[in-house]
C-alpha positions in Angstrom: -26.9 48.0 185.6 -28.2 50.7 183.5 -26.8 54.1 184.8 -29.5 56.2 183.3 -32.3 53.8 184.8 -30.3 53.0 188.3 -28.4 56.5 188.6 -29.2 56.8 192.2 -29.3 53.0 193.1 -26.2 52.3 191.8 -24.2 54.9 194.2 -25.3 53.1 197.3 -23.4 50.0 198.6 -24.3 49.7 201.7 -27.0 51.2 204.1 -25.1 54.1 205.4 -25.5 55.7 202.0 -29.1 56.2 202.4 -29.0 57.9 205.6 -27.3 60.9 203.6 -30.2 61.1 201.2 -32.7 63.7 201.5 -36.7 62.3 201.9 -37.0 62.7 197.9 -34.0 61.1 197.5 -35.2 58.5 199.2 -38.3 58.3 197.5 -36.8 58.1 194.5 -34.0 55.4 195.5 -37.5 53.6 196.4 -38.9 53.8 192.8 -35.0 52.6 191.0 -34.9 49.2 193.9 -38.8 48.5 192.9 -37.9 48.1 188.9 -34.9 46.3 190.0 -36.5 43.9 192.3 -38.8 43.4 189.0 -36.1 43.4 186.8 -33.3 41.0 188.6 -36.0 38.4 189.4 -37.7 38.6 185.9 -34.1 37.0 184.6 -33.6 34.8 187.4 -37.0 33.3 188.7 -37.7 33.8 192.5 -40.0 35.6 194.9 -41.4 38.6 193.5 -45.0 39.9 194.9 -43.6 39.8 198.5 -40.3 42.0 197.8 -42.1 44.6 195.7 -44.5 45.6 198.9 -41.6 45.6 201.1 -39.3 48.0 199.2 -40.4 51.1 201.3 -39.8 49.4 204.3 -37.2 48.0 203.6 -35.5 51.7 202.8 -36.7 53.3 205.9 -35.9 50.4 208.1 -32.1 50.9 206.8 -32.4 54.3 206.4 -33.7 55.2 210.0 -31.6 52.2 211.9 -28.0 51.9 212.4 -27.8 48.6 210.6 -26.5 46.2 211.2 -25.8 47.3 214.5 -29.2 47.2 214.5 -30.7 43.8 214.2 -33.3 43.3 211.5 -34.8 40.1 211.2 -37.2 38.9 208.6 -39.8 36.7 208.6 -39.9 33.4 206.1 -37.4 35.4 204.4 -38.4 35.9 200.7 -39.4 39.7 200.9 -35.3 40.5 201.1 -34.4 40.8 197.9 -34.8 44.9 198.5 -32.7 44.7 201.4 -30.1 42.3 199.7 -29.8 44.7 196.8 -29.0 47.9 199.8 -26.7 45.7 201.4 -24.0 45.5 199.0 -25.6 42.6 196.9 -26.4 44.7 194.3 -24.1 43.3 191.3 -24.9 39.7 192.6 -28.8 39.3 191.9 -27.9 38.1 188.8 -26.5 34.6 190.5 -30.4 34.3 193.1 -31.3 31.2 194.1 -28.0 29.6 191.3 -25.9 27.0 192.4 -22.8 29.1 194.0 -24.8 32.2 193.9 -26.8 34.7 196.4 -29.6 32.6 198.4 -33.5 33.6 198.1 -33.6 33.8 201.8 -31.5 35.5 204.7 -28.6 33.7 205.4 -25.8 34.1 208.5 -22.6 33.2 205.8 -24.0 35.3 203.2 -23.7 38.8 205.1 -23.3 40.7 208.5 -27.1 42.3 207.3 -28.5 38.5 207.6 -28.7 38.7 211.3 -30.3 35.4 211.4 -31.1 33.1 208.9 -34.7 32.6 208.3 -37.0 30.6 205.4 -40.0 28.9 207.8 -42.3 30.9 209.0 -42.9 32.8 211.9 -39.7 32.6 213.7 -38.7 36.4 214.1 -40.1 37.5 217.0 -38.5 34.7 219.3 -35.0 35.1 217.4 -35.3 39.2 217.7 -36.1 39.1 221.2 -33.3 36.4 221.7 -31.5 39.2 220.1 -32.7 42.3 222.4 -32.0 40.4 225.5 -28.7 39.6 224.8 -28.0 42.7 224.1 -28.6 43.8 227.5 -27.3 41.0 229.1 -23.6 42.4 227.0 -24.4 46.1 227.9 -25.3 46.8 224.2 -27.4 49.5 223.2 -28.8 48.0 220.1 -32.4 47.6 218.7 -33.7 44.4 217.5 -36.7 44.6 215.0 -38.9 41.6 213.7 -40.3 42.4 210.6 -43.5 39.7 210.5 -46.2 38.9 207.6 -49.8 39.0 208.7 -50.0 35.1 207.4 -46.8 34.4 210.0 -48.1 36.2 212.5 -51.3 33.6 212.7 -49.1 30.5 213.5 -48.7 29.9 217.8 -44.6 30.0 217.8 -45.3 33.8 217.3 -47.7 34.4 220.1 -45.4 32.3 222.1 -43.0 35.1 221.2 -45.3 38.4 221.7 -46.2 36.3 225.6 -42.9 36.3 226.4 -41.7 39.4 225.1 -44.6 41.1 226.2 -43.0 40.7 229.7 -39.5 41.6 229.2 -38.1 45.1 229.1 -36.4 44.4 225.5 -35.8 47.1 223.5 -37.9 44.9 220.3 -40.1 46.2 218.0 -42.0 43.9 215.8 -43.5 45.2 212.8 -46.6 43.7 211.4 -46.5 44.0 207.6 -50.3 43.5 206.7 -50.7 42.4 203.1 -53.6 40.4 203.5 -51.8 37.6 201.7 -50.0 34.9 202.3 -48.7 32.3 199.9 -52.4 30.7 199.9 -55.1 33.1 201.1 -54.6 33.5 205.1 -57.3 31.8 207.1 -58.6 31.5 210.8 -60.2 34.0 213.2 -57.1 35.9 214.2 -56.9 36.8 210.2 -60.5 38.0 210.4 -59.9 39.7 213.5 -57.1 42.2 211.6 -58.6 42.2 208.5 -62.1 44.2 210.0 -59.2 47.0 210.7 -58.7 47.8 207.0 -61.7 47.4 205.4 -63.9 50.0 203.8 -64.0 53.7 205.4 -61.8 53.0 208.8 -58.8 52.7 206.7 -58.8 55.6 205.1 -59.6 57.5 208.5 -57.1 55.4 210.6 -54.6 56.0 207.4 -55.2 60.5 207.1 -55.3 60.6 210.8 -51.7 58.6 211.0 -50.3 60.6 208.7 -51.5 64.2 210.4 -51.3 63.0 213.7 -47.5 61.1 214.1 -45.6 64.0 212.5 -47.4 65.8 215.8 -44.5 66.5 219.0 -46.3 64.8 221.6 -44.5 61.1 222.9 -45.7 58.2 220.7 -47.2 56.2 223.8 -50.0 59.3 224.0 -50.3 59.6 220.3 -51.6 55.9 220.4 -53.8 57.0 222.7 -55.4 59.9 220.8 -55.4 57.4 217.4 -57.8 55.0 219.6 -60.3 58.1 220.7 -60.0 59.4 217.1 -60.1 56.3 214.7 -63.0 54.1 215.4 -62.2 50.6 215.7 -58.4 51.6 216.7 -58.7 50.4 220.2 -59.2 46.7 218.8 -55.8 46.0 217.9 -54.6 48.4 220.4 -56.0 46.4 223.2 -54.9 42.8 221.9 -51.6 43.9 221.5 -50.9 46.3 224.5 -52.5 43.3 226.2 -49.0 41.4 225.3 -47.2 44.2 227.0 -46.4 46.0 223.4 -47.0 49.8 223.0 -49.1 49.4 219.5 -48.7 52.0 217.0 -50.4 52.1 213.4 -51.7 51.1 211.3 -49.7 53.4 208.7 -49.6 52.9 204.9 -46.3 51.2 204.4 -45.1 52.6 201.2 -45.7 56.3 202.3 -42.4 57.3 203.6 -43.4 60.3 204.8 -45.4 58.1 207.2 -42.9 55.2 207.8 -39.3 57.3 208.4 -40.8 59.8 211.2 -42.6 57.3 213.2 -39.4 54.5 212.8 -37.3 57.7 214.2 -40.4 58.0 216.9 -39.9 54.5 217.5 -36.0 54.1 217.6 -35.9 56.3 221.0 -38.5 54.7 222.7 -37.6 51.8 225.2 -39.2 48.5 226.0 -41.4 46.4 223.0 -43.0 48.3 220.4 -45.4 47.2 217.9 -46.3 48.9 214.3 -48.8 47.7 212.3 -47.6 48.8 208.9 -50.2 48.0 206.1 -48.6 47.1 202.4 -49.9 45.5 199.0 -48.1 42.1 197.5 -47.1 43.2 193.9 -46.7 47.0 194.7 -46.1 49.2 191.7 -46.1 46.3 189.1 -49.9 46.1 188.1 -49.9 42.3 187.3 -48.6 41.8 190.5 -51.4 43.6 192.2 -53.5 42.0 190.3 -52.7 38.3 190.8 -50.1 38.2 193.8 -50.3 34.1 193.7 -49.0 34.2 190.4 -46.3 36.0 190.9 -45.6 34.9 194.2 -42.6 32.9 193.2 -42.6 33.1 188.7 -39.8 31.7 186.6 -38.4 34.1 184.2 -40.6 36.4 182.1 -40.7 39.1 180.2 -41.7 42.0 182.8 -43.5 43.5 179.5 -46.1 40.6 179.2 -46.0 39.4 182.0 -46.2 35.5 183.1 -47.2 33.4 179.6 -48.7 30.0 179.5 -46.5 27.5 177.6 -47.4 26.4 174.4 -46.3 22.7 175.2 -47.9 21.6 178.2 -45.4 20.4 180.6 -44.9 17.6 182.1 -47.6 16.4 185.1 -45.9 17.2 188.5 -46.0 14.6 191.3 -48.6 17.7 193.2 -50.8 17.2 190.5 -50.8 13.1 190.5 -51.7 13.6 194.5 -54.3 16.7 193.8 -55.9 14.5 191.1 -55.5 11.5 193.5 -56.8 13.4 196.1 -60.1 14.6 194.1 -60.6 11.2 192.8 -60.0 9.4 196.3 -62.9 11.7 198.0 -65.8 10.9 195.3 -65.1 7.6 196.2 -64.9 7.8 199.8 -67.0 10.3 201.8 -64.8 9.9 204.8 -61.9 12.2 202.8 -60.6 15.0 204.1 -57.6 17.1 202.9 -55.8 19.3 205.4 -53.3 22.1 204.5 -51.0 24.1 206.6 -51.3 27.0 204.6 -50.0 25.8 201.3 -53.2 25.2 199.1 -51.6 26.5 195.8 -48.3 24.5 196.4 -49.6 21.3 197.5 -51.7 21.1 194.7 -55.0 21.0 196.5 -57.3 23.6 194.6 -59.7 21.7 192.5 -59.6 19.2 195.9 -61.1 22.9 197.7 -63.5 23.9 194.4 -64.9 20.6 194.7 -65.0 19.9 197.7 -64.9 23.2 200.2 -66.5 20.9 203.1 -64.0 18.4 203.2 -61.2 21.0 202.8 -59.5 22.2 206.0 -56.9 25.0 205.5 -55.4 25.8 208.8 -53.5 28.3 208.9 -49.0 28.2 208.8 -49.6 25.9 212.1 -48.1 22.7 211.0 -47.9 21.1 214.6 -51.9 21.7 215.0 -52.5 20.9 211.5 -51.2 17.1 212.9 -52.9 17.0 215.7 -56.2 18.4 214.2 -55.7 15.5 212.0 -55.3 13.0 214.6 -58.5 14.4 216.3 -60.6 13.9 213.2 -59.3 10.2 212.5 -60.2 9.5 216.4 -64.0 10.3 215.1 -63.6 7.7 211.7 -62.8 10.5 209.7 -59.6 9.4 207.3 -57.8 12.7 207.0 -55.0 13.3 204.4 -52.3 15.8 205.8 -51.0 17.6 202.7 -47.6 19.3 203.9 -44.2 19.9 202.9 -41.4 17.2 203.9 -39.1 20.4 205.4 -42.9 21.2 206.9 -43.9 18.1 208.9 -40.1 18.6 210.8 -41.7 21.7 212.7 -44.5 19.2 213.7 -42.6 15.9 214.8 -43.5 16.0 218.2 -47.3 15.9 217.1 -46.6 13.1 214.8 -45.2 10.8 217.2 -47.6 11.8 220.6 -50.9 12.5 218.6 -50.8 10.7 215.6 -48.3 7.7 216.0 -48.8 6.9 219.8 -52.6 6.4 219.6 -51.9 4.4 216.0 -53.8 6.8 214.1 -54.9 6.4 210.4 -53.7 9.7 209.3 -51.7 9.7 205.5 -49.3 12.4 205.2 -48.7 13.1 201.8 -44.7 14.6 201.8 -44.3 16.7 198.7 -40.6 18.3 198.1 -39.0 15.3 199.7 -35.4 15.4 198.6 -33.5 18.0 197.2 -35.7 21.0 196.4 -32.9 23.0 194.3 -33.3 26.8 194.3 -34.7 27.0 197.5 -31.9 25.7 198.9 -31.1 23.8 202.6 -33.9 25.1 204.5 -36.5 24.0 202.0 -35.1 20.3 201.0 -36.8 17.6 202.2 -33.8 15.0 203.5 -34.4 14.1 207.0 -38.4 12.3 206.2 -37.4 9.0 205.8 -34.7 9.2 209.0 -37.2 10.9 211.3 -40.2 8.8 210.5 -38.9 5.4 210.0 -37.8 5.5 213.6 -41.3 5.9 215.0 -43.1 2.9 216.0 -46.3 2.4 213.8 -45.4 4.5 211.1 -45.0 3.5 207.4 -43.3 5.4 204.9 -43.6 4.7 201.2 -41.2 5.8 198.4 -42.8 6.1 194.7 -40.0 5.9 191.8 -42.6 7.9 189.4 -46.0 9.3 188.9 -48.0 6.2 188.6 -46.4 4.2 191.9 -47.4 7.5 193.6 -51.0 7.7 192.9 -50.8 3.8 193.7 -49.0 4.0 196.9 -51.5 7.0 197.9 -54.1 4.5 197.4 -52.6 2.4 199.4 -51.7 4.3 202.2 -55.3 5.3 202.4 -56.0 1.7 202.9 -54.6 0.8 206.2 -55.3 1.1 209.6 -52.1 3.1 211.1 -50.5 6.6 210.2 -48.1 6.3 207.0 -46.2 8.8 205.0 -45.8 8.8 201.6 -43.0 10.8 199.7 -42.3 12.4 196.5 -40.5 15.6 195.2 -41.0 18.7 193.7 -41.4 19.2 190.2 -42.3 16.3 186.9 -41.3 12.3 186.9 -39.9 10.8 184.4 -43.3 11.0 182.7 -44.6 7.1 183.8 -48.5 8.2 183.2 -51.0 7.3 186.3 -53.7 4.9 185.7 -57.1 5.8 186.4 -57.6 3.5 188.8 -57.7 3.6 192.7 -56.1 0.4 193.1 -52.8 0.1 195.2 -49.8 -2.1 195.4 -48.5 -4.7 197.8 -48.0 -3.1 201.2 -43.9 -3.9 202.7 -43.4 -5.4 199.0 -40.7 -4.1 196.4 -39.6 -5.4 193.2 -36.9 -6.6 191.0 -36.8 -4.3 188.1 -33.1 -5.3 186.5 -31.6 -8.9 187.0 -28.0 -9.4 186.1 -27.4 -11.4 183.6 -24.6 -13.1 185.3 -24.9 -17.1 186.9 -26.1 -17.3 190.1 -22.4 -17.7 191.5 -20.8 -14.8 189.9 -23.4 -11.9 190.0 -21.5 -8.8 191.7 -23.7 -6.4 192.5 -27.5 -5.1 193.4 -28.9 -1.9 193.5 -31.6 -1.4 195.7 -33.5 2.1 195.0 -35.5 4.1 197.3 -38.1 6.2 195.3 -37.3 8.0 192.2 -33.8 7.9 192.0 -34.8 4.0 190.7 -34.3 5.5 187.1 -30.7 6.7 187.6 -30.3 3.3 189.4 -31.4 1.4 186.3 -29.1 3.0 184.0 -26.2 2.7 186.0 -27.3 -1.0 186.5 -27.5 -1.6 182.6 -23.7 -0.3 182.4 -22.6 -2.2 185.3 -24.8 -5.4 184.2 -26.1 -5.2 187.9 -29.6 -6.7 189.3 -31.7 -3.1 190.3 -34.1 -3.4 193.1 -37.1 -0.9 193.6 -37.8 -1.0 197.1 -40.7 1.4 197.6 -40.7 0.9 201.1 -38.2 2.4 203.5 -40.7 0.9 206.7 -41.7 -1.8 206.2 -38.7 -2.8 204.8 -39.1 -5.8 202.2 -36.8 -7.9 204.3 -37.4 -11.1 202.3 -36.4 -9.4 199.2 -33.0 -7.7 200.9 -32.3 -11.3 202.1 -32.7 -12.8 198.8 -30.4 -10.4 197.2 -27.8 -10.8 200.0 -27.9 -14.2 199.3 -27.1 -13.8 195.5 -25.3 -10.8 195.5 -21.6 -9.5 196.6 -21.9 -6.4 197.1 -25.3 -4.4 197.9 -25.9 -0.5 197.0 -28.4 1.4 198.7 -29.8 4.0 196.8 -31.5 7.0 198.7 -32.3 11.2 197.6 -32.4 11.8 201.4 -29.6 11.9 204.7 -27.4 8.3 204.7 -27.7 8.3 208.6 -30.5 6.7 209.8 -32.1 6.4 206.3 -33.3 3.2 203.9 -30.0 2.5 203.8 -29.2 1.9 206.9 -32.4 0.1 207.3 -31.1 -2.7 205.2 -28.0 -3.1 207.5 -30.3 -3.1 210.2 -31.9 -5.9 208.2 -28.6 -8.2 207.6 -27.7 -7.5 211.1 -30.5 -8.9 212.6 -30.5 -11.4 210.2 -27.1 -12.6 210.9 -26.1 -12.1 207.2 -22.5 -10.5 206.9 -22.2 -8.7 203.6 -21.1 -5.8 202.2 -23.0 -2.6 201.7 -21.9 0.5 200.1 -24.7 3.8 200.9 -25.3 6.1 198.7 -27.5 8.9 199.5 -27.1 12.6 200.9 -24.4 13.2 203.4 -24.4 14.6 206.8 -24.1 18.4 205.6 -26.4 21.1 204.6 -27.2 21.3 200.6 -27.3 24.6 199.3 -29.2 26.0 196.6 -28.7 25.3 193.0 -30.5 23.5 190.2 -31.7 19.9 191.5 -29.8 17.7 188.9 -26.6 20.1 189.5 -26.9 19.1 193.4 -27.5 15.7 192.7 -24.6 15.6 190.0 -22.4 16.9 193.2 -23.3 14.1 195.5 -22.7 11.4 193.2 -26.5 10.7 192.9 -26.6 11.1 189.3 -25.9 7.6 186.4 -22.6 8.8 186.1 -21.6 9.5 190.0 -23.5 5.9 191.0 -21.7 4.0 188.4 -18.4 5.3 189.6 -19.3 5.1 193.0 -20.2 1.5 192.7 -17.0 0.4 189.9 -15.2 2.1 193.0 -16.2 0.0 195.6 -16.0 -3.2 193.2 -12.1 -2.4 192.6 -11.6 -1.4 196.4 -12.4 -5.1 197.4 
C-alpha cells in the first residue's frame, strides 16, 4: 500500500477507527477505499461495479454502528469488498477469490464482521431478523441491519421476510440500496413500481428536501411524514412499505454522507423495523464503470488506466455460448422455443437468444422457484420451455422441480451451466449436488456432455423428449471439440466406449467410466494405465447394458464424476450391479462430502485427485490394494 495514496486508509484496522474521524475525514477515508476497491480488484479479478457504489455506505454503516456488535448483513454478498478492506482485511485483498486466500463473499470463518455468510440472493432480511429476535430473546441490545439490492429485493423469500418482520417488534432495519441494476437488467412490476420514484424531477426534489429536512430535530417517524406531504410521489413507497409494518425513510443519495451518517444515527435510536431507501450508482467514481456496469460487474484483471481490453486471440468458445448458440438455432427451427432466465441473461449466455427473439424470451426476475413453475405452466399449454439457470440456482428451486415440473411429467429442459467446481467463486457457487438431487426424482433425466459438441447434441436431445431432463456443463471453455451445425442428437440412456484396453479378454484390469467432461482426464490416465475408458453421458438413464458389459470384462470399475460421490453417477452404477446381482469392485472418484472453497478450478480439482495425475494414482492405488 502506497502511503502517500492510502495515508488515511492505511491507519484504520478495524471499524472503531472511523468512529474517531471527523465527517471530512470520513469523506476522505471514502475517496482512498474507492481507488482501492478499484485498484485491489483490477490485480485480482472479482466484483467491482457493485463495491464501488457501496463504499459510502459501507463507511457510515461502520462508522455510525457499533460493529460487530451490531449485525450487518449483506445481501448476495459481492458489494463487501469495502467493508472487508475496514475490517482488518486490508493487507489480504491481494489473495480475493485465490485458492487459500480471502473469499469474494461474506463468510462466518473468515471474520467476526461476516455475521452470516451470504452469496444467493435475497436472504438478508430473514437472516437479520433471525438475528434481531434472538437478540431479544438473550436480552441483547443489538441492532440487526439487512443491507438489500433493489434486484434482491424483487425475489418472494424477501417479501416473506418484510411480512414477517413487518409484525415483530425487532429492532431491524433493512436498507434498500437502489442501483437500478442487477447482474442483468432487473425486471417485473415491483422494479417498475420503484424505479417511477427516481426518475426525472421527483428525485432531485425527494433528494434536496432529504438532505434539508433529516438534519431537522423533529423524530424521524414525523419527518417521513412531512417527506410524503412535501415530495410528490413519496407516499408510494411510503405506503407499500409501512404497509409491512416498517417506518420507511428515504430515499436519500447514498454516497452523500452528510445525508447517510445523520439519518443512520436518526435511525440507530429508533425501535421496532425501520426501512431506508438509500439510492446509489453501480461503478461510482470510476467513469467506465458508470458507464457500462455489466462489464465490470465481475472483470478479470485490467489495467484501471484503459480499462477492460478485448483479447487479440479470440478465446476459446465457452460451454454458455454452445447453449446460447444452440439456443438461437433451436428456436428458428421450432416456434414452440422459449428461453426462461432467472435473472441471469448476461451469464447464461442468452443475449442474442433475447435480440432475436424478445417474444420468446422470459426474464423473471432472481425467483428461481417461480421461474420452474412458470415453466411447468407454459409446457402444460405445448409450449417447450428451456429453463436457463445456474446448477447452485435450480437448488433454491427443488421443490418446484419435483411437484410442478417432475410430478405432472413435464417437458421442461433445464440447461445447468456451472455444474461442478466453479473456482473463484468458491462453495456457495459450485455446482456439485445436480446430478445427486435430480437423479433421485422419478421422470427426470440428466445428461452429462464430456465437451462442446456432445453438449449442443445432448441439448438437442433433451429437447426431443417427452418428460423434464437436465442437462449439465461448467463454467468456462472445453477442451475445444468444435459443435457441428447440426440439430441432430445422440442416443438417449446410451454411452460409449472411447478407450479399450488392449489386454485379452481374461486379463483386462480396469475400466473407467466418465461422467461428463472429466472423460478427457479419464482418457489420459486410461492411456497410462492401459485401461478401457467409458463415456457415460448419462447419469439417469444409466446405460445399464454398457455397465454390465464392462463388469463382465473388467476387475475393477472407476467411476468418474466432477460432482458429490454420495448419491451421484457413481453410486448409480452400484445401484446398477446390485440390482443386477453382479458383485464387483468399484472404486468412486468424485467430490467428497465437504464444502470446496475457492481457488482456481484445475487447482481444486488437482486437490481432490480429479486431475490425470490424482486418477492414475488413485486407481494404481486401488490395483495394488487388492
Amino acid at each position: 500500500m502506497s502511503t502517500n495514496a492510502y495515508s488515511l486508509l492505511q491507519t484504520i484496522n478495524d471499524p472503531a477507527g472511523l468512529r474517531s474521524l471527523s465527517r471530512a475525514q470520513l469523506k476522505a477515508l471514502a475517496g482512498e477505499l474507492r481507488a482501492y476497491v478499484l485498484d485491489s480488484v483490477s490485480k485480482t479479478g472479482g466484483h467491482l461495479s457493485s463495491n464501488l457504489g457501496t463504499v459510502e455506505l459501507t463507511v457510515a454503516l461502520h462508522a455510525v454502528f457499533d460493529t460487530p456488535h451490531d449485525r450487518i448483513v449483506w445481501d448476495v454478498g459481492h458489494q463487501t469488498y469495502p467493508h472487508k478492506i475496514l475490517t482488518g482485511r486490508r493487507e489480504r485483498m491481494a489473495t480475493l477469490r485465490q485458492l487459500g486466500g480471502l473469499s469474494g463473499f461474506p463468510q462466518r470463518t473468515e471474520s467476526v464482521y461476516d455475521t452470516f455468510g451470504t452469496a444467493h440472493s435475497s436472504t438478508s432480511i430473514s437472516a437479520a431478523l433471525g438475528m434481531a429476535l434472538a437478540a431479544k430473546q438473550k436480552g441483547e441490545d443489538r441492532r440487526a441491519i439487512a443491507v438489500i439490492g433493489d434486484g434482491a429485493m424483487t425475489a418472494g423469500m424477501a417479501f416473506e421476510a418484510l411480512n414477517n418482520a413487518g409484525v415483530s417488534d425487532a429492532n431491524l432495519l433493512v436498507i434498500l440500496n437502489d442501483n437500478d441494476m442487477s447482474i442483468s437488467p432487473p425486471v417485473g412490476a415491483l422494479n417498475r413500481y420503484l424505479a417511477q420514484l427516481m426518475s426525472g424531477q421527483f428525485y432531485a426534489k425527494a433528494r434536496d428536501v432529504g438532505k434539508s429536512v433529516l438534519k431537522q430535530v423533529p423524530p424521524l417517524l414525523e419527518l417521513a411524514k412531512r417527506l410524503e406531504q412535501q415530495a410528490k410521489g413519496m407516499v408510494v413507497p411510503a405506503t407499500m412499505f409501512e404497509n409491512f409494518g416498517f417506518n420507511y425513510i428515504g430515499p436519500i443519495d447514498g454516497h452523500d454522507l452528510d445525508s447517510l451518517i445523520p439519518t443512520l444515527e436518526n435511525i440507530r435510536s429508533l425501535k421496532g423495523p425501520q426501512f431506508l431507501h438509500v439510492v446509489t450508482k453501480k461503478g461510482q467514481g470510476y467513469k467506465l464503470a458508470e458507464a457500462d456496469p455489466v462489464a465490470y460487474h465481475g472483470p478479470g484483471k485490467f489495467d484501471p488506466s484503459v480499462g477492460l481490453v478485448k483479447p487479440v486471440t479470440p478465446p476459446k468458445q465457452t460451454f454458455t455460448q454452445v447453449f446460447g448458440q444452440w439456443l438461437c438455432d433451436m428456436a428458428a427451427k421450432d416456434q414452440r422455443l422459449v428461453g426462461i432466465t432467472p435473472a441471469m441473461r448476461e451469464g447464461s449466455g442468452m443475449v442474442e437468444f433475447h435480440k432475436r427473439f424478445p417474444g420468446r424470451y422470459y426474464d423473471v426476475g432472481i425467483a428461481e422457484q417461480h421461474a420452474v413453475t412458470f415453466a411447468g405452466g407454459m409446457a402444460c399449454e405445448g409450449v417447450k420451455p428451456v429453463v436457463a439457470i445456474y446448477s447452485t440456482f435450480l437448488q433454491r428451486a427443488y421443490d418446484q422441480l419435483i411437484h410442478d415440473v417432475a410430478l405432472q411429467n413435464l417437458p421442461v429442459v433445464f440447461a445447468l451451466d456451472r455444474a461442478g467446481l466453479v473456482g473463484a467463486d468458491g462453495a456457495t457457487h459450485a455446482g456439485a449436488y445436480d446430478i445427486a438431487f435430480v437423479r433421485c426424482v422419478p421422470h427426470m433425466s440428466m445428461a452429462c456432455p464430456a465437451d462442446e459438441r456432445e453438449t449442443r447434441q445432448l441439448l438437442s436431445t433433451a429437447y426431443e423428449q417427452d418428460h423434464p431432463v437436465c442437462v449439465r456443463y461448467p463454467r468456462g471453455a472445453g477442451v475445444g471439440v468444435a459443435p457441428l451445425e447440426s440439430l441432430e442428437g445422440l442416443p438417449f440412456g446410451k454411452g460409449e466406449i472411447r478407450r479399450e484396453s488392449t489386454l485379452d479378454g481374461s486379463s483386462k484390469k480396469v475400466a473407467i467410466l466418465a461422467f461428463g467432461t472429466l472423460l478427457y482426464p479419464a482418457l489420459a490416465a486410461g492411456e497410462a494405465l492401459d485401461a478401457t475408458v467409458a463415456n457415460m453421458r448419462w447419469a439417469k438413464p444409466l446405460d445399464e447394458k454398457l455397465v454390465l458389459e464392462l463388469a463382465a470384462a473388467h476387475e475393477l470399475l472407476v467411476t468418474l464424476e466432477d460432482g458429490c460421490i454420495m448419491g451421484g453417477a457413481g453410486s448409480a452404477v452400484l445401484e446398477c450391479l446390485q440390482a443386477h446381482g453382479v458383485v464387483k469392485r468399484v472404486l468412486q472418484l468424485g467430490l467428497p462430502d465437504e464444502f470446496i472453497e475457492h481457488g482456481d478450478p484445475a487447482k481444486l480439482l488437482a486437490l481432490q485427485g480429479l486431475d490425470v495425475a490424482g486418477i492414475e494414482a488413485s486407481i494404481r492405488e486401488a490395483v495394488t490394494a487388492h
